[in-house]
N, C-alpha and C positions, 0 to 999 in steps of 0.2 A: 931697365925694368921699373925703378924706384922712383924715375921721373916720369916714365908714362902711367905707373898709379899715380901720383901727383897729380896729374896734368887733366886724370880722370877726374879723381875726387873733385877739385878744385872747381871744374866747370857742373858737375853733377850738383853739387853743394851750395852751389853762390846763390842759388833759391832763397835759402834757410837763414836763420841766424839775427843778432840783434842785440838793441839796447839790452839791460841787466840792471835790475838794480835786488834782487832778491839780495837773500844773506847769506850770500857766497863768498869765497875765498877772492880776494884779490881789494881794488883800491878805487874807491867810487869818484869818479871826476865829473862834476856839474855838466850835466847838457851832452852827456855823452854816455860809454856802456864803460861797462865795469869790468874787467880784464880776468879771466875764469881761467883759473889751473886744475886742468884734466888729469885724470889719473897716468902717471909715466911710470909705472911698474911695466917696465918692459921686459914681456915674456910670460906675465900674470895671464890666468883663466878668465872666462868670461864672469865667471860667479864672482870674483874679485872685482871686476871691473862694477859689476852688477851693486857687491855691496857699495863702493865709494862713491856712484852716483846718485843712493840711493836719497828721495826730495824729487829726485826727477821723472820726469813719465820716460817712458823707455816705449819705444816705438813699434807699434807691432810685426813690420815688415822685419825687425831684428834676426838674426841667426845664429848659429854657432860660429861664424865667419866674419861678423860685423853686427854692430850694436848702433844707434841710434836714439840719442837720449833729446827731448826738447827740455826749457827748464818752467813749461806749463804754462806760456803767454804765446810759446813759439817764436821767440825772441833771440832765443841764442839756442843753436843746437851739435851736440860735440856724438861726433863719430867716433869710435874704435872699430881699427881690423885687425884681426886675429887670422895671420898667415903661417905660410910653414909646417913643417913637417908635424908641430906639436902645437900649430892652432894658436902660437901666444901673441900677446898683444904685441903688434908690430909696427902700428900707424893709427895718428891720431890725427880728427879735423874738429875744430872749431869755427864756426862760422857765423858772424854778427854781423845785424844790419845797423851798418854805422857808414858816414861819410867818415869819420877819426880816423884813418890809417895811421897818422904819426904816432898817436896814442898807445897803439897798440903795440907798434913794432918798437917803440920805448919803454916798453913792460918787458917784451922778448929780452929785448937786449941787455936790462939792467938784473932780471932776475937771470937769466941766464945766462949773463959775461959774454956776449955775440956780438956780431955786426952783422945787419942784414942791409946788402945791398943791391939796389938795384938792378934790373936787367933789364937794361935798354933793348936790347933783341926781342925781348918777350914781350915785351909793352908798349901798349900804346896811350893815345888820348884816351882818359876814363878807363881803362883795364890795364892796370899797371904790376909786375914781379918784381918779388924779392925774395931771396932767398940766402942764405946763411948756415955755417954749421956749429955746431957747441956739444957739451957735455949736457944732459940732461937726462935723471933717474941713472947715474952711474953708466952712460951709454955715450957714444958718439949718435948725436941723432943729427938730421938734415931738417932745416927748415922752411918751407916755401911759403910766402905769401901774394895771395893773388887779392886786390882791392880793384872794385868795378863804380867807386865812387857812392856806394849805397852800401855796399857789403865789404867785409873784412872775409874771407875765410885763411885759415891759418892752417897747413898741415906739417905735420913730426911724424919724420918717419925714421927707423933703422934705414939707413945707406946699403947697397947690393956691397 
């Protein structure tokens, strides 16, 4: 179930996303995006979610089920889903338009102590998977990235 939301978001999403250079959280590298830590309170409410994005335009198709925040050039744009029985934040996507893939999954990996490896089955020339698992926000979460050589999208989700 974990990987066909995955598998959704991922190709829904690879639209969106992108350089960064506002004054957000993460580590600016010349000529590329700036690596954005979304909120991991996992199991927090949307109104939580709502305050720690807040700088960002929050997209009107939003709902009580899924959030969609741009960061106001539409450069980089980071999703919350809110599943389950109690609606909490359960899955998160970020999605930047960068050819940088290594950049990125070198942020993953070093803030959050991971390996994200390849999967040769799932990728091909120019649409390339990786995925990985770690501790993150006190949780085992799952990592999938899907890179189509213009976009990064990156999703965290709770594992079934």
């Amino acid at each position: 179930m974990m990987l066909a939301l995955m598998g959704c978001m991922c190709t829904t999403f690879t639209a969106c996303g992108g350089d960064d250079d506002d004054d957000l959280p993460g580590q600016e590298v010349p000529g590329t995006v700036t690596y954005y830590e979304p909120c991991f309170d996992w199991g927090s409410n949307t109104d939580h979610v709502k305050a720690y994005m807040s700088g960002w335009d929050l997209v009107e198709t939003s709902n009580d089920y899924a959030q969609m925040y741009s960061n106001g050039r539409n450069t980089t744009t980071v999703t919350y889903a809110f599943l389950g029985s109690g609606h909490g934040l359960s899955m998160v996507t970020v999605t930047y338009i960068t050819g940088n893939t290594q950049y990125i999954i070198s942020e993953i990996e070093k803030r959050y102590n991971m390996t994200l490896t390849k999967d040769e089955a799932s990728s091909k020339k120019g649409d390339t998977v990786y995925s990985g698992n770690g501790v993150i926000g006190g949780r085992t979460i799952a990592v999938l990235l899907h890179s189509t050589g213009a976009t990064v999208t990156v999703i965290f989700g709770i594992p079934d």
